[in-house]
C-alpha positions in Angstrom: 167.8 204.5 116.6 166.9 204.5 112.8 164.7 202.4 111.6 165.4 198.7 110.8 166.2 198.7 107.2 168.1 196.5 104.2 168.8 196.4 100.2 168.9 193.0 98.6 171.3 193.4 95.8 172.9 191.3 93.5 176.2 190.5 91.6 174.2 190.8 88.2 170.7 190.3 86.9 169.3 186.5 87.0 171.4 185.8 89.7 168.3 185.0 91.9 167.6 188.5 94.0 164.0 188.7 93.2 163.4 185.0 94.6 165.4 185.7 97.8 164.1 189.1 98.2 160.4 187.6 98.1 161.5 184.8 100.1 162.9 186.9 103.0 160.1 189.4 102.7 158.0 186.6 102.9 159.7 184.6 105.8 159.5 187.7 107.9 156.1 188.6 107.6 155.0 184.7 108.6 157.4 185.8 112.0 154.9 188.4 112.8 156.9 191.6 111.7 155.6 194.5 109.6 157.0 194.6 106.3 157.5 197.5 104.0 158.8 196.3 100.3 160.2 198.8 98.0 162.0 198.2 94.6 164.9 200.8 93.6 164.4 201.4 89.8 161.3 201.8 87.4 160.2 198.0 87.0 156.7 197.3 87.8 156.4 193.5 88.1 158.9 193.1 91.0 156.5 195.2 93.2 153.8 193.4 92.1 155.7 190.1 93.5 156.1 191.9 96.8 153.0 192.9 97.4 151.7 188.9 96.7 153.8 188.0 99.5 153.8 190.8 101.9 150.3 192.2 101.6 151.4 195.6 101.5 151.9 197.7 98.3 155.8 198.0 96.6 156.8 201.6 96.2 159.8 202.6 93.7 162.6 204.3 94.8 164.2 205.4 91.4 167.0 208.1 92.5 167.5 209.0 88.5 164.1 209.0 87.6 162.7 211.2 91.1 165.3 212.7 92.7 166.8 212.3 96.4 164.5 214.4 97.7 161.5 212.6 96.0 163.0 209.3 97.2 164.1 210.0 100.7 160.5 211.5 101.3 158.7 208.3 100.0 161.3 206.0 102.0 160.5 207.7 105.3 156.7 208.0 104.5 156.1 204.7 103.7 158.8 202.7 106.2 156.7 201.1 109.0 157.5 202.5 112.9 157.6 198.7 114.0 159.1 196.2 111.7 161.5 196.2 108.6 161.7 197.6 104.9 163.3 195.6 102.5 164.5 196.8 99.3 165.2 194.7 96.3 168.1 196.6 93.8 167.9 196.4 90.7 170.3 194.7 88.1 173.9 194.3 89.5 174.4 196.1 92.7 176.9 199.0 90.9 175.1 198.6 87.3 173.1 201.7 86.4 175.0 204.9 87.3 172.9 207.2 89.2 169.9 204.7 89.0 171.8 202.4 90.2 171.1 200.0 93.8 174.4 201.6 95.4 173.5 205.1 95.1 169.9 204.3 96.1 172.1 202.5 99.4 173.9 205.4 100.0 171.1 208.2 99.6 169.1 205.8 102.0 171.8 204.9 104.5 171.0 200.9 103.6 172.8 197.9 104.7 173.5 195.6 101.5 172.7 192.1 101.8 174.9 190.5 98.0 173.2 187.5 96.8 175.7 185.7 94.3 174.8 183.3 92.2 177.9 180.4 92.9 177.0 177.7 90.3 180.2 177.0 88.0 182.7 178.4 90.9 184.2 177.8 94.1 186.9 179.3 95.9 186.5 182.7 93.1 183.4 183.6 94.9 185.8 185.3 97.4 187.2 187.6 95.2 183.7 188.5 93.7 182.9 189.1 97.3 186.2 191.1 98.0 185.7 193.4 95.0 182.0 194.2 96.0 182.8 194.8 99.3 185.8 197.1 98.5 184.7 199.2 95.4 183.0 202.1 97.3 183.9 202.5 100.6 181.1 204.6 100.8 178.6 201.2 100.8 178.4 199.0 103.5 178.1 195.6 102.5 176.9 193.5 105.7 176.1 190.3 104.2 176.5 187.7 101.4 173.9 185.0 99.9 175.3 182.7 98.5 172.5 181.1 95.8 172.4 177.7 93.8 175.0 175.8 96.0 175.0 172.5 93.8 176.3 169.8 96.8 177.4 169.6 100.8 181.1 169.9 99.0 180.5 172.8 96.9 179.2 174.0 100.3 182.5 173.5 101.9 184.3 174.9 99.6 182.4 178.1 99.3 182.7 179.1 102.6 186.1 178.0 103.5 187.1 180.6 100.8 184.6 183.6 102.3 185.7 182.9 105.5 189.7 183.1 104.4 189.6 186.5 102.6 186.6 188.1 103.3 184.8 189.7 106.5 181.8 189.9 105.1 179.2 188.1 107.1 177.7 184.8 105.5 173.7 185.2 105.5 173.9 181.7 104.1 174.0 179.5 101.6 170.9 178.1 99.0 170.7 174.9 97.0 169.4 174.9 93.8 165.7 174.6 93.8 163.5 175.3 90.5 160.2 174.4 92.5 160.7 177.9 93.6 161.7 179.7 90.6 159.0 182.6 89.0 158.5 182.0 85.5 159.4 184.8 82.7 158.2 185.8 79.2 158.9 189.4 77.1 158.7 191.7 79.7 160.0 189.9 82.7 158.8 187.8 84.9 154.6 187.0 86.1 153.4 189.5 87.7 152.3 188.6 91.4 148.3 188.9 90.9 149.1 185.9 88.7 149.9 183.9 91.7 153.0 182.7 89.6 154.3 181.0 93.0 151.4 178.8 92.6 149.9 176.3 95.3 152.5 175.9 97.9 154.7 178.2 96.3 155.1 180.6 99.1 155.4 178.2 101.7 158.0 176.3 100.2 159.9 179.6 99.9 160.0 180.1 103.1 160.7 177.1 104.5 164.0 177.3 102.0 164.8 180.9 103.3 164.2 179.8 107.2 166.4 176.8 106.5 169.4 177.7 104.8 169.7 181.7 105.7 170.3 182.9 109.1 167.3 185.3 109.5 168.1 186.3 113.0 171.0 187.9 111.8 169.8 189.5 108.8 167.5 191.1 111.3 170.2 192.5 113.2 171.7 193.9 110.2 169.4 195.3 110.0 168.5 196.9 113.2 171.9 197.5 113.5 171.2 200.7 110.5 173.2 203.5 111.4 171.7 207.4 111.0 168.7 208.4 110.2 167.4 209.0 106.7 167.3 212.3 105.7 163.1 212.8 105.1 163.3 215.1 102.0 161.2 217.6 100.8 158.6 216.9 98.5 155.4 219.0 98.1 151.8 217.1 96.9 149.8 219.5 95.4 146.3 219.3 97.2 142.8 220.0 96.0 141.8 223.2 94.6 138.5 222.6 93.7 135.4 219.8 94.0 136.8 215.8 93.8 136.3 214.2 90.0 135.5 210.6 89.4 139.1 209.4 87.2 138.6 206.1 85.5 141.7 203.6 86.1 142.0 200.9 83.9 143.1 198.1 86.1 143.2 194.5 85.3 145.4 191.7 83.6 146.0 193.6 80.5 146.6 197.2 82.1 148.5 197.0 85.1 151.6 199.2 85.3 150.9 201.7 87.4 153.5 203.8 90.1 151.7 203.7 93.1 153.1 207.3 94.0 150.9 208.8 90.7 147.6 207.2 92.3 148.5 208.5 95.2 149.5 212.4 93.5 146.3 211.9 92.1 144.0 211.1 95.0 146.1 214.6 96.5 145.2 216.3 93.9 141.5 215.9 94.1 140.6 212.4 92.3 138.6 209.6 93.5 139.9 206.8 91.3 137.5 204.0 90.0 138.8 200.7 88.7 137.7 199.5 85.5 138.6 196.5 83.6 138.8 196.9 79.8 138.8 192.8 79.2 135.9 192.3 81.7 133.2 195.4 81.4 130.9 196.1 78.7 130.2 200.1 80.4 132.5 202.6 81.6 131.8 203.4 85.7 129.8 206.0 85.7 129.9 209.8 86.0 133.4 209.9 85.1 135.4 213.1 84.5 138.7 211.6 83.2 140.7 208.3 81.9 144.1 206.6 82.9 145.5 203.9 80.6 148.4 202.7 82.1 150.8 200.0 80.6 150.6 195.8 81.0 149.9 193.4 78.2 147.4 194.0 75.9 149.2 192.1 73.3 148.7 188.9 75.5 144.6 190.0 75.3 144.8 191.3 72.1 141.7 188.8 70.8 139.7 189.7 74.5 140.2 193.5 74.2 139.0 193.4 70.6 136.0 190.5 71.3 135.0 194.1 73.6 133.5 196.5 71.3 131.1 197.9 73.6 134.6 198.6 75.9 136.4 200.0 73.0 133.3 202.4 71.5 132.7 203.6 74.7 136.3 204.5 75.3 136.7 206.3 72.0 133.4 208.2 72.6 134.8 209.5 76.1 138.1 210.6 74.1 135.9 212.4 71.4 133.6 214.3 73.9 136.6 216.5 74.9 137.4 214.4 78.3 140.7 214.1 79.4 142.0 210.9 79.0 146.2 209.9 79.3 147.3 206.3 78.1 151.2 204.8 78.7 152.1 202.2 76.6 150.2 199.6 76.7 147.3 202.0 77.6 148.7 203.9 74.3 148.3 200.7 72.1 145.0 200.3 72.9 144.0 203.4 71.8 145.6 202.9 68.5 143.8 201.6 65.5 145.3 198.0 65.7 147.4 195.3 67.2 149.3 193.0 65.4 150.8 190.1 66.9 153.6 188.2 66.1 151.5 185.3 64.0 150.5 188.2 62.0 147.2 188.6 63.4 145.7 191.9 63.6 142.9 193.1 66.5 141.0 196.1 65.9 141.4 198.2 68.9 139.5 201.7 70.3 141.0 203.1 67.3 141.4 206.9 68.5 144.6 206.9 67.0 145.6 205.9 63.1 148.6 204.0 64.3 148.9 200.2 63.9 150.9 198.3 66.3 153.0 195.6 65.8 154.3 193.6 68.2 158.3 191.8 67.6 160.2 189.1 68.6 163.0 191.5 69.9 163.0 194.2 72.3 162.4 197.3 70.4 163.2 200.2 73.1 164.4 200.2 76.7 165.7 203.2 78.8 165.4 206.4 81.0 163.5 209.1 79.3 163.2 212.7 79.4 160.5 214.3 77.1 160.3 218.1 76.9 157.5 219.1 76.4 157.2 221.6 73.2 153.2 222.2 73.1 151.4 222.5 76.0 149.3 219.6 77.2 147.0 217.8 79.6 150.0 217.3 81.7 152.6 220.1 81.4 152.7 223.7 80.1 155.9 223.8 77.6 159.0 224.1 78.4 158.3 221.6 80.8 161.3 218.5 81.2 159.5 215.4 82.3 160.9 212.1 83.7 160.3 208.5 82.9 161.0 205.2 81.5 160.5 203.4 78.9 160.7 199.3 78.2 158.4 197.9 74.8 158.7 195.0 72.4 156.2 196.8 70.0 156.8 199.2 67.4 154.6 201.9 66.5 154.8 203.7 62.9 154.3 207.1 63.4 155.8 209.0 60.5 153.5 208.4 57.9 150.5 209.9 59.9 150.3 213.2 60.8 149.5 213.6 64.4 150.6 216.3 66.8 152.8 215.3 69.7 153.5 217.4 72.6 156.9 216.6 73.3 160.3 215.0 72.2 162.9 212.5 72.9 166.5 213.3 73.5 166.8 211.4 70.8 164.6 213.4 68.5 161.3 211.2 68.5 158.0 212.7 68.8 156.1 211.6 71.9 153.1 212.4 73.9 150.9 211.9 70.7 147.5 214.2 70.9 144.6 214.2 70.1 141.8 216.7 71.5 141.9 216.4 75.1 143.9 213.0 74.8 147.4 212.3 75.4 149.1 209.2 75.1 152.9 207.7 74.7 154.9 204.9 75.0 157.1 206.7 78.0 156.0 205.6 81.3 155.8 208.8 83.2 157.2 209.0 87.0 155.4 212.8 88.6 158.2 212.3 91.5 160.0 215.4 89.7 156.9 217.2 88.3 153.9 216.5 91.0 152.1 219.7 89.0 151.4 217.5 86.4 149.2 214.8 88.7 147.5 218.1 90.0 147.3 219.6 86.1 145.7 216.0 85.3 143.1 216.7 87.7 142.2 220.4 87.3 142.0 219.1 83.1 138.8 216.8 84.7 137.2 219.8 86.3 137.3 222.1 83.7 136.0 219.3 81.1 133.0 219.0 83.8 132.3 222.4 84.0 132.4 223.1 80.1 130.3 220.3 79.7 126.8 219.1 81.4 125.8 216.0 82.0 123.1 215.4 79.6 125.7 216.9 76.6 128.0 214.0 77.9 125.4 211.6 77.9 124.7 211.9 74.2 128.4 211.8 73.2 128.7 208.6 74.9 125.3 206.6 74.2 124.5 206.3 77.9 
């Protein structure tokens, strides 16, 4: 018997997955069960929402960006021996190609649960509903939601047409309710340690899910998984030497962070220590290394400035040779600047000459690959690296000369260097390349043992 298992899709984006994703994640973990969320594709803020209802941390299964193998292995690590995993897809449920939430069903041996949004039609949902379900016969679609049911009527008229020309099992059927809805801006929607379900949020949710959506049977769709998932193979390069100390920024304006990459790093040998850029004055100490990961430092632009001490002491830790590796947001702050879109610029740590300027309109989205021509803190060259990248900045970097270590399909420079410092706007998934957690790590050491404590002490004013 596999493991009980299902992927929440949906017709299209907006159509209200996320919401009954977190509500039936949510609803099943107030009955008791163990709950495993995972998100297919590169977002971060969706598993981020999971974890605030579940408890338990979001992993992404990205087939494009990781690989089967990668994927399968994290599916079967990470799925709980007693309870359910629930996957939310991404976009609609065929949108995406090889990234998309049907291949990540079909690698995964998933049952699809289609949420549909239904305002504005009636008996039409049944063809929607026909065409999903007959597109690839290859997918098993068990279940449909139907979402934002305006009236008893509409109701009525719903399901008489399902139930006419459609097999597919009814899951149920959800009024429209914008008490419950997650509220958006630039990058997508609050991320969940913002409690954006605030007050009674949650419980509201749930109440909605265990009213109008037959849970009992969504668990036997589950249950009722058929074949076990192949495991994959997927080596984590362990420790080859003594544990360093890696500095994580982690707070409201750096939080974008693939859990598997902490996790490739603890393998490999790093303790990591949280730090929050907005909130401390000192870096922890005894450090051997930096991570900068992505967020919203534009939204703290004014905070992340105020913090001089912050942003000296990060530059010094650059300039002493350390290894430190900034994504995106992480990379913005180490620029020279941020510039909102009042026009206001922020001094930041300044390790870079680049000025960043923030815009109204979404300035890059999409799958990367960098190869990696120069050899750097992560990679040897030669090496094809995997990623994603999603910014509403822009970053001028042709009139200043900095060395980058690798390029865009599309002939940008990225991976920007400077001594032992690498930082991009390409988040970086190590699904494909673990070496280059376990490179990361062995860059710490080496810094250590080039340089003693009391040289690193004066380099950094401690």
């Amino acid at each position: 018997m596999s493991q009980p298992a299902l992927l929440i899709a949906g017709t299209h984006s907006g159509c209200g997955k996320t919401t009954v994703t977190l509500g039936v994640m949510a609803a099943l973990a107030r009955r008791g069960l163990a709950v495993q969320p995972f998100k297919c594709g590169p977002d971060f803020i969706d598993p981020s929402l999971h974890r605030m209802v579940t408890g338990q941390v979001s992993r992404n299964l990205d087939v494009r960006m990781c690989g089967k193998d990668f994927v399968r292995a994290t599916f079967a690590r990470h799925s709980p021996a007693f309870g359910c995993s629930v996957v939310e897809g991404v976009m609609g449920l065929f949108d995406g190609g090889e990234g998309s939430a049907a291949t990540l069903a079909k690698t995964l041996n998933l049952p699809v649960i289609l949420v549909i949004d239904v305002r504005s039609a009636a008996e039409s949902v049944a063809a929607v509903v026909h065409g999903f379900a007959t597109l690839d016969p290859q997918l098993t679609l068990a279940g449909v939601v139907c979402n934002r049911i305006g009236s008893d009527k509409h109701r009525a008229m719903v399901a008489e047409a399902l139930q006419a020309h459609s097999q597919v099992p009814i899951i149920g059927f959800l009024p429209r309710r914008e008490e419950v809805s997650i509220p958006s801006r630039h990058l997508g929607l609050h991320m969940g340690d913002e409690h954006p379900l605030q007050g009674e949020g949650v419980g509201r949710l749930i109440d909605l899910i265990e009213t109008h959506l037959d849970l009992d049977l969504l668990l036997r769709i589950a249950s009722a998984r058929q074949g076990q998932t192949e495991t994959g193979t997927t080596v984590f390069p362990a420790a080859e030497g003594e544990r360093v100390r890696l500095g994580v920024a982690r707070d409201a304006a750096f939080c974008f962070y693939y859990e598997d990459n902490l996790d490739l790093l603890r393998t490999a040998g790093a303790d990591l220590i949280l730090f929050s850029p907005l909130e401390d004055r000192r870096l922890p100490a005894g450090l051997h290394g930096l991570y900068l990961g992505g967020g919203y430092p534009e939204l703290y632009a004014s905070s992340l400035s105020d913090n001089m001490a912050m942003r000296e002491q990060i530059r010094a830790f650059a300039e002493s040779g350390r290894p430190v590796y900034g994504e995106c947001g992480g990379f913005m702050y180490l620029c020279a600047s941020i510039t909102d879109l009042e026009g206001q610029r922020f001094p930041m740590a300044g390790l870079y000459p680049f000025p960043a300027r923030m815009q109204n309109h979404l300035r890059s989205l999409g799958y990367r690959q960098p190869v990696v021509e120069q050899e750097c803190l992560l990679a040897p060259a030669g090496t094809v690296l995997h990623g994603h990248e999603f910014h509403y900045s822009t970053i001028d970097t042709d009139a200043l000369a900095v060395p980058s270590a690798y390029l865009l399909e599309d002939g940008r420079p990225e991976g920007f260097v400077h001594k032992n410092t690498l930082a991009g706007y390409v988040h970086l998934h190590w699904g494909r390349t673990p070496e280059a957690a376990a490179r990361f790590v062995q860059a710490c050491r080496q810094a250590d043992s080039r340089m003693g404590s009391h040289q690193i002490a004066n380099n950094l004013n401690l």
